[in-house]
DSSP file (Angstrom, degrees, kcal/mol; ACC not computed):
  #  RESIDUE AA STRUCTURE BP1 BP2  ACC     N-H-->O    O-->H-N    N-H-->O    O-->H-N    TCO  KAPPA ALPHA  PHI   PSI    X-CA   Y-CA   Z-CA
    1    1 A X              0   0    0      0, 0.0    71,-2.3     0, 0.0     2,-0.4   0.000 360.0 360.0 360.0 115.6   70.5  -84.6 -199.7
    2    2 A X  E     -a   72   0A   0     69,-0.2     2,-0.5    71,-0.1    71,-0.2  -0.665 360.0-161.0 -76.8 112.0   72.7  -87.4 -198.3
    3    3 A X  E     -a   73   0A   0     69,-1.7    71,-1.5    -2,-0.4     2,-0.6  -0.883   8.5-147.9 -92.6 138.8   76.8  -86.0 -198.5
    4    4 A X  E     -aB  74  21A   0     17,-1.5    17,-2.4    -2,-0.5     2,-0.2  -0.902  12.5-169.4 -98.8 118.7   79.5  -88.7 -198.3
    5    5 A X  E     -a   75   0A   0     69,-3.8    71,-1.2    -2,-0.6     2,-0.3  -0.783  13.1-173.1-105.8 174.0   82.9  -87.1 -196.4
    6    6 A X        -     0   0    0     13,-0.3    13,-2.2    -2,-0.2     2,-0.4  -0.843  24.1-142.3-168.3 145.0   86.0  -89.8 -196.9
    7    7 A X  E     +C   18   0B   0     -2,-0.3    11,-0.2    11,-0.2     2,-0.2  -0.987  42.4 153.7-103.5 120.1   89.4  -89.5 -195.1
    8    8 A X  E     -C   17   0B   0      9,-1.8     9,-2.1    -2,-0.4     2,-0.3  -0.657  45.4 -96.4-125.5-147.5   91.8  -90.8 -198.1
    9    9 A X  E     -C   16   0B   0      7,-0.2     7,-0.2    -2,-0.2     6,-0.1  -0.971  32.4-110.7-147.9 133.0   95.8  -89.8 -198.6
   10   10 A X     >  -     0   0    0      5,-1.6     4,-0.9    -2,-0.3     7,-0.0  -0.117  35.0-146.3 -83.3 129.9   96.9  -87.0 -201.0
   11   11 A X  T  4 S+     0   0    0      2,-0.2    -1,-0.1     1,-0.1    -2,-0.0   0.291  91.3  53.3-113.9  37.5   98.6  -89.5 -203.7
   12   12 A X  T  4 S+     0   0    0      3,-0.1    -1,-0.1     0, 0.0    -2,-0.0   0.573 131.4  10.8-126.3 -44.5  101.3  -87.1 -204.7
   13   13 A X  T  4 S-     0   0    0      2,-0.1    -2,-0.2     3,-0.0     3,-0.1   0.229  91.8-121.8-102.0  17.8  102.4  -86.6 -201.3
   14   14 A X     <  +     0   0    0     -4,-0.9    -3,-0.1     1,-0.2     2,-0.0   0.226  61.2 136.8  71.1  -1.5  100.8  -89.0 -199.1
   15   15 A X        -     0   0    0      1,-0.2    -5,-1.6    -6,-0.1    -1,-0.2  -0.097  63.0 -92.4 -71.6 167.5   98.9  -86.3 -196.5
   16   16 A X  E     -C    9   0B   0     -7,-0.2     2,-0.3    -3,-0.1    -7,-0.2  -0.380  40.8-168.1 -76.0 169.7   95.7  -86.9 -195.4
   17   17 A X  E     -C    8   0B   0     -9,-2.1    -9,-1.8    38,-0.1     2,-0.4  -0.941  15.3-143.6-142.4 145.8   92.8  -85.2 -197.4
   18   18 A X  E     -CD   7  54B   0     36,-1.4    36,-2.1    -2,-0.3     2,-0.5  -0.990  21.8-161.8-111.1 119.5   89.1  -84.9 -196.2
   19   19 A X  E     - D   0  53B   0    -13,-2.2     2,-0.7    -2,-0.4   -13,-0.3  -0.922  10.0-171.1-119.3 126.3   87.0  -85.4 -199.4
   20   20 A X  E     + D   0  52B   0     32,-3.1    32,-0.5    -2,-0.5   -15,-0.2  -0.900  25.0 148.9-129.3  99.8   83.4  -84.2 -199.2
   21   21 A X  B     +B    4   0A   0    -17,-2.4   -17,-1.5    -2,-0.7    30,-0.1  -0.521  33.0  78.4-123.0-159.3   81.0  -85.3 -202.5
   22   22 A X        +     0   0    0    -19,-0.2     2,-0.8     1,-0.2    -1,-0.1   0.682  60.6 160.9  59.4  43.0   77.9  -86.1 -203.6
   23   23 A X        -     0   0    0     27,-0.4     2,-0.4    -3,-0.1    -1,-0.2  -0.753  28.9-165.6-107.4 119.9   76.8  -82.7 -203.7
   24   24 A X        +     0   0    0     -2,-0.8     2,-0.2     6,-0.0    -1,-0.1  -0.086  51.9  98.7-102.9  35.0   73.6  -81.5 -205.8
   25   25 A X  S    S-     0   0    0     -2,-0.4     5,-0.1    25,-0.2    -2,-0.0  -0.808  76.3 -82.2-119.0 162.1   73.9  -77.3 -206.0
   26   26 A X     >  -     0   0    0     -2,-0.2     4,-2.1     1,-0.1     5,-0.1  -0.065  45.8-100.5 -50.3 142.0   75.0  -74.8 -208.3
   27   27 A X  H  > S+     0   0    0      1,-0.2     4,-1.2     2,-0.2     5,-0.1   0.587 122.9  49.9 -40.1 -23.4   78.6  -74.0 -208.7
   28   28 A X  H  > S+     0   0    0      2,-0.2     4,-1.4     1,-0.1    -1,-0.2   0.741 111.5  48.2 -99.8 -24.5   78.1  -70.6 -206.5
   29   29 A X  H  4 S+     0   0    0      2,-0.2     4,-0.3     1,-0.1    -2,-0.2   0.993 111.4  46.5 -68.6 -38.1   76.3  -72.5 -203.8
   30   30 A X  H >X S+     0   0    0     -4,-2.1     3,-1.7     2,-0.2     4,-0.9   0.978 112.4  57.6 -70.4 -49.0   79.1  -75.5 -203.5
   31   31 A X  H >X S+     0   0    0     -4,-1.2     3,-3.0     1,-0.4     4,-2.3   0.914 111.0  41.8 -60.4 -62.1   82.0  -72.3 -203.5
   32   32 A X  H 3< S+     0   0    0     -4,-1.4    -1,-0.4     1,-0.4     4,-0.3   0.432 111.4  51.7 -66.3   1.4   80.5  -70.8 -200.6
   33   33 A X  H <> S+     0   0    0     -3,-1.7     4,-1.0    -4,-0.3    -1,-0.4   0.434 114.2  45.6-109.4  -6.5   79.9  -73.9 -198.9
   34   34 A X  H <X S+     0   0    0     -3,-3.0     4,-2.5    -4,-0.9    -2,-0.3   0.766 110.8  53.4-107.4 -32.1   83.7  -74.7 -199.5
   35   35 A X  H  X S+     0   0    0     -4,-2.3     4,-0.6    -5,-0.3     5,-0.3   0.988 105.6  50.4 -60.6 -63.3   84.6  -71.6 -198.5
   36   36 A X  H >> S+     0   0    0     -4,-0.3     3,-2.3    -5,-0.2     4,-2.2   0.917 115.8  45.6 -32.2 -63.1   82.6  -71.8 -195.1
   37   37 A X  H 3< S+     0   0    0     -4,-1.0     6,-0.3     1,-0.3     4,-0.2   0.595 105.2  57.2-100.6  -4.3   84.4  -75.2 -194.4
   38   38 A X  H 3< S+     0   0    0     -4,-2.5     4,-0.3     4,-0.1    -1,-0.3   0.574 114.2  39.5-108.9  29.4   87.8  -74.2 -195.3
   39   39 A X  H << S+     0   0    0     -3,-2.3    -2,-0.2    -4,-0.6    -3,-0.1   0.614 114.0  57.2-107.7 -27.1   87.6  -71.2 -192.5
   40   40 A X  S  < S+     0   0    0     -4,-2.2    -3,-0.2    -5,-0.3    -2,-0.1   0.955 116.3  31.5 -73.9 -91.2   85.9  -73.5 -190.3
   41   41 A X  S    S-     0   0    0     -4,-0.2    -1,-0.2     1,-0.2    -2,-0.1   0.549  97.0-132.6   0.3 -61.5   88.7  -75.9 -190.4
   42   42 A X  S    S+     0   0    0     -4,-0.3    -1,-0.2     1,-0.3    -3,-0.1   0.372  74.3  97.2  71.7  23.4   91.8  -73.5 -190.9
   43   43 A X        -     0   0    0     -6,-0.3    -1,-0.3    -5,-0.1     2,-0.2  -0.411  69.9-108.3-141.1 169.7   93.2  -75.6 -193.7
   44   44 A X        +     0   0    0     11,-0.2    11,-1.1    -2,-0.1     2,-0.3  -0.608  35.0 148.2-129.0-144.4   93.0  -75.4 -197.4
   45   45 A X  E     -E   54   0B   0      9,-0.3     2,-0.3    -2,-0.2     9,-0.2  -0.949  30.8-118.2 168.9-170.9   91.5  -77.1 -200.2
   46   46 A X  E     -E   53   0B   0      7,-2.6     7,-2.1    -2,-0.3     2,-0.6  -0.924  20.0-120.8-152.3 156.5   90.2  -76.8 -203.4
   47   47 A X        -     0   0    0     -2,-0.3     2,-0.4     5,-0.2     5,-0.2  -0.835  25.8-174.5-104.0 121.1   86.4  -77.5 -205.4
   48   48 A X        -     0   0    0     -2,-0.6     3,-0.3     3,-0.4    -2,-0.0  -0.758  57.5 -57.0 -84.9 148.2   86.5  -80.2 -208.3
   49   49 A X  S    S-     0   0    0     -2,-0.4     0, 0.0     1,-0.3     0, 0.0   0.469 124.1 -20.6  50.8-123.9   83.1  -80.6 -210.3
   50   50 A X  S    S+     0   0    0     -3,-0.1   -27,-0.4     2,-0.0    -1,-0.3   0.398 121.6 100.4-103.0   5.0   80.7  -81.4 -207.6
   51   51 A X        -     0   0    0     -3,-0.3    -3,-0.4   -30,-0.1     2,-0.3  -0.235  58.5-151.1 -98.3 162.9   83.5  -82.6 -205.1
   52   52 A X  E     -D   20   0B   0    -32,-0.5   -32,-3.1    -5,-0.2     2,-0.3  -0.904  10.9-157.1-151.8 111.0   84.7  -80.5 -202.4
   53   53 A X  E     -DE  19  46B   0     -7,-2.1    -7,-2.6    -2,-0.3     2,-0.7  -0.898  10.8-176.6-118.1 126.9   88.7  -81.2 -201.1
   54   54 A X  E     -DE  18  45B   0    -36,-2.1   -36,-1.4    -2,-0.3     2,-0.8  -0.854  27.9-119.5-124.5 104.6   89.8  -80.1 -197.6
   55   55 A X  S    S+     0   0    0    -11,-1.1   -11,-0.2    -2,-0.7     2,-0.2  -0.236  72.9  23.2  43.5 -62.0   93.5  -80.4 -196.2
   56   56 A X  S    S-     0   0    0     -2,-0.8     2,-0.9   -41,-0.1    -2,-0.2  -0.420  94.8 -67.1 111.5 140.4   93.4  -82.6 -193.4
   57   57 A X        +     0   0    0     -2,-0.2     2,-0.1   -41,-0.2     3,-0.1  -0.769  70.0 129.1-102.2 101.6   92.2  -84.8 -191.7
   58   58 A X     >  +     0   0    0     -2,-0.9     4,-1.6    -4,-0.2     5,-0.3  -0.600  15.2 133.6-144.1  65.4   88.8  -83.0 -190.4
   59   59 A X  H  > S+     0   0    0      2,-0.2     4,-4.8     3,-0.2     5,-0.3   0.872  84.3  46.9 -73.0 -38.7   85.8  -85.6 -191.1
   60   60 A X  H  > S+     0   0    0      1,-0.2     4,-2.1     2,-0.2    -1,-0.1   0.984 113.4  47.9 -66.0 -30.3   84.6  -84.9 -187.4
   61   61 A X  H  > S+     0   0    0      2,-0.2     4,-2.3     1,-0.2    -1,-0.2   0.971 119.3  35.8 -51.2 -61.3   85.0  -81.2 -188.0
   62   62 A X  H  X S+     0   0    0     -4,-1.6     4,-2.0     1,-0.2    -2,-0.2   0.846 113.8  57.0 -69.6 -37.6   83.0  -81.0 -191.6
   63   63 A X  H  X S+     0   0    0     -4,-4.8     4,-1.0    -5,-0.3    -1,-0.2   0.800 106.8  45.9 -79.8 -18.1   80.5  -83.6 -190.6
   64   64 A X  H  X S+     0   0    0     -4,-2.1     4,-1.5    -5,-0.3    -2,-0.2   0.966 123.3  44.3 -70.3 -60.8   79.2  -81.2 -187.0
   65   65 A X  H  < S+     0   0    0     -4,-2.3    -2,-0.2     2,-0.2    -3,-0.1   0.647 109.6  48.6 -59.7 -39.1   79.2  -78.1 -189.8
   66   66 A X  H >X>S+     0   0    0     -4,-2.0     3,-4.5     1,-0.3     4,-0.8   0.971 116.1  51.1 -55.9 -79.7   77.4  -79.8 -193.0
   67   67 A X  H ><5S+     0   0    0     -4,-1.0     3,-1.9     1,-0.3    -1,-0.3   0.687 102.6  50.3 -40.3 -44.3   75.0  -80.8 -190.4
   68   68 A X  T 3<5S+     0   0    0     -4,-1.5    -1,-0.3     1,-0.2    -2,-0.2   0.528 107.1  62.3 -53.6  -7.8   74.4  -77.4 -188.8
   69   69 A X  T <45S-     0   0    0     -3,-4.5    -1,-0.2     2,-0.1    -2,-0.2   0.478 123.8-109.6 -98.8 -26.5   73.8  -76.6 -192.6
   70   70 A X  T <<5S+     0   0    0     -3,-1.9    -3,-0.2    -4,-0.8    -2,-0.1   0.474  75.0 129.7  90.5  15.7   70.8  -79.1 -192.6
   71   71 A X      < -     0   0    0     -5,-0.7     2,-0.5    -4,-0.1    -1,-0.3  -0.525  55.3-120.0 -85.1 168.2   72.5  -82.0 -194.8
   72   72 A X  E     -a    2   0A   0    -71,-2.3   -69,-1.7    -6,-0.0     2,-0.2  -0.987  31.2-167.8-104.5 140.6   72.8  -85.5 -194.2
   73   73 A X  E     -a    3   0A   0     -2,-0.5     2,-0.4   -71,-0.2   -69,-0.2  -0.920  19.0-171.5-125.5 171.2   75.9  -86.9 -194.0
   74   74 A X  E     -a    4   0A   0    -71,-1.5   -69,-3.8    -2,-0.2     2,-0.5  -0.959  16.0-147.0-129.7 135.3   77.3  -90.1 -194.0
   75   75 A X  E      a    5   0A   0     -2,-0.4   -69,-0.2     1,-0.2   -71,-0.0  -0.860 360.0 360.0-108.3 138.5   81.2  -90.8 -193.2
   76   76 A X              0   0    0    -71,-1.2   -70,-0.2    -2,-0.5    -1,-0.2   0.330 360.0 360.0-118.7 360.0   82.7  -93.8 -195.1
């Protein structure tokens, strides 16, 4: 499973956000996977749908763990 992370900018207050989609697991798997990468981080963030929203700017951060996880990811 190929994940896409994105840096974009919170557009209500203009901080960065690390946005981590294209993810194909059950609602309990993606919460424990969000959970994992907002302790890993220190930051917080929040699960949309299939989308996963991190804080921060921490692409390099999310993109070593997802891998250690076994995904592929790709950073746009």
């Amino acid at each position: 499973m190929r994940l896409k992370i994105e840096q974009k900018r919170n557009p209500r207050t203009g901080n960065p956000i690390t946005v981590i989609s294209g993810i194909q697991h059950n609602p309990q798997v993606i919460d424990q996977l969000e959970s994992k990468l907002k302790r890993a981080c220190g930051a917080g963030g929040f699960t949309k749908g299939k989308t996963i929203t991190i804080h921060g700017s921490h692409t390099e951060k999310v993109k070593t763990l997802l891998e250690k996880e076994g995904f592929e990811v790709s950073i746009l």
